[in-house]
N, C-alpha and C positions, 0 to 999 in steps of 0.2 A: 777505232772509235776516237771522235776528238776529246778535248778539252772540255770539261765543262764547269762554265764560268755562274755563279747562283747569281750575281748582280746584273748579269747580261738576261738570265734566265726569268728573275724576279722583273727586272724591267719590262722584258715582251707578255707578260702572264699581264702586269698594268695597261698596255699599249691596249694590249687587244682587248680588254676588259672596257676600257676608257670609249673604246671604237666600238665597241658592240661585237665585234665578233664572238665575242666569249662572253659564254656569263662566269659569276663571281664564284657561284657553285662549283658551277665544272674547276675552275681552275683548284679551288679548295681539295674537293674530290681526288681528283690527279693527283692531289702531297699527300692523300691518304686522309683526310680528314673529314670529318661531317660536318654540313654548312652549319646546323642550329647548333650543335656543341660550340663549333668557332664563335658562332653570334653570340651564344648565352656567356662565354668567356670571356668574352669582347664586352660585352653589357655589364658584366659582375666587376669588370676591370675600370672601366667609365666611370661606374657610381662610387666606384670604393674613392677614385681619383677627385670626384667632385666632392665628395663629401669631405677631404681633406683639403681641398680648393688646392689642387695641386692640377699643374699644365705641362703634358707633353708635346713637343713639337709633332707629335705624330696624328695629335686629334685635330681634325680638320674644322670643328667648331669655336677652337679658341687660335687655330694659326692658317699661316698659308702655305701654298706649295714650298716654299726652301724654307717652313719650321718657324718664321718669326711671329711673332704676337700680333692677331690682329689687332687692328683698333675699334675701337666700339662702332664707328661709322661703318666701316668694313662688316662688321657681325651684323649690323642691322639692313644693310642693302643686302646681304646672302640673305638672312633669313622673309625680307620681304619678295625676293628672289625668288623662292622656295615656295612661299606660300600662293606665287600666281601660277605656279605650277599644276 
C-alpha cells in the first residue's frame, strides 16, 4: 500500500468535483459524512461569521481562489454572473 498524501487526496476530490465527474455528496459520503449535516454546518458557520462581520479566506463570496479580498467590483460581476445563470 502506498503513501497517502490528504493534500494530494483533497485536491483530486476538488478536481473532479470542479469537472463534474463527481458530485459534491458522493465525495462528502466517501469521508463518512452526510451532505445536509455538512451544509447545515457550513450554514450555522457562515451566519455566525457574518453576523460578526468577520472574513475567512475560505468563503468564496467575500475572496478569490488564493484567499485575497475581493473587491466590490469583483463581488458585483460574480454575483451578476450568478444571477444570468
Amino acid at each position: 500500500m502506498g503513501l497517502v498524501d490528504p493534500v494530494k487526496d483533497c485536491m483530486a476530490d476538488v478536481m473532479a468535483v470542479r469537472a463534474g465527474f463527481e458530485s459534491r455528496g458522493d465525495v462528502v459520503a466517501r469521508r463518512g459524512e452526510d451532505v445536509e449535516t455538512l451544509d447545515n454546518t457550513i450554514a450555522e458557520d457562515k451566519a455566525r461569521s457574518e453576523a460578526f462581520n468577520l472574513i475567512f479566506d475560505s468563503d468564496a463570496s467575500h475572496t478569490d481562489q488564493k484567499g485575497s479580498i475581493q473587491t466590490l467590483t469583483e463581488r458585483m460581476t460574480q454575483h451578476l454572473i450568478n444571477e444570468e445563470e
